[in-house]
C-alpha positions in Angstrom: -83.1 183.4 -216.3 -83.8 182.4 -212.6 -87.8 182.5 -213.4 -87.4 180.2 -216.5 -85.1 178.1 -213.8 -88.0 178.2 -211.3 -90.3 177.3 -213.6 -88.6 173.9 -215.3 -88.6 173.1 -211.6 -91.9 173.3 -210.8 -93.1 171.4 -214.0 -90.6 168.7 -213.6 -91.3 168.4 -210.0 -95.1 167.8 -211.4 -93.6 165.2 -214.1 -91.8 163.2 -211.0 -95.3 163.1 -208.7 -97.4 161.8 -211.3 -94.6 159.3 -212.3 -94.3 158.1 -208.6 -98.2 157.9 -208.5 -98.1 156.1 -211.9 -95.2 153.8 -210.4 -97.3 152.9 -207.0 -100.5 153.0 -207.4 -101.3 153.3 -211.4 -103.0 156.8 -211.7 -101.9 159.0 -214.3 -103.1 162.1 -212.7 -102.7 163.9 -216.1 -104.7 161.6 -217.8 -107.7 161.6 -214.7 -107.2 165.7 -215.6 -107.3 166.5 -218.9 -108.1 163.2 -220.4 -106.0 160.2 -222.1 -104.2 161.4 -224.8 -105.7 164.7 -225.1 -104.7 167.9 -226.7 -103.8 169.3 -223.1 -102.2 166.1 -221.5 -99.9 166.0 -225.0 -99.0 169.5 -224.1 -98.2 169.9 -219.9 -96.1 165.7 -220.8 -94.1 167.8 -223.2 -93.7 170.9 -221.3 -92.4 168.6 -218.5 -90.1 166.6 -221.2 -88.8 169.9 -222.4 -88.1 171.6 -218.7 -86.7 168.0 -217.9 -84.1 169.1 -220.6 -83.8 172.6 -219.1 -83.0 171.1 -215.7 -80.7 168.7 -217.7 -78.5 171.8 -218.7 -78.8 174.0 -215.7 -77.1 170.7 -213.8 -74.5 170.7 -216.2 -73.9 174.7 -215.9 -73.7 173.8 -211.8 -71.0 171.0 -212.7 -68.8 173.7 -215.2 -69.3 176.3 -212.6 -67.6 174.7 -209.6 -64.7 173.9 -211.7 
C-alpha cells in the first residue's frame, strides 16, 4: 500500500504545480503538453482528481490512527 501511497503523492503534487502555475501566470502545463482537452490531458486531470481522493483518505487514516 505504501507504493500506491507514493504514488497519489507524486501525481497530486503534479496537480498542485500546474494549479499554482495556472493561478500566477496562466499556463496550463497539461494543456501546453498533451494538448487542450485531449485524450491524455482528460486522463493524467483525472488520475490527479482520483489520487487527490486517495490522499483525501490516507489523511483521514492519519487522523483515526493517532486517536
Amino acid at each position: 500500500m505504501e507504493t500506491i501511497q507514493k504514488i497519489a503523492l507524486v501525481f497530486t503534487i503534479i496537480g498542485a504545480i500546474n494549479w499554482g502555475l495556472i493561478g500566477l501566470f496562466d499556463v496550463d502545463l497539461v494543456a501546453m503538453l498533451f494538448g487542450e482537452m485531449s485524450m491524455l490531458s482528460r486522463i493524467v486531470y483525472t488520475i490527479v482528481g482520483i489520487t487527490g481522493i486517495i490522499n483525501i483518505g490516507i489523511l483521514m487514516y492519519h487522523f483515526d490512527e493517532k486517536k
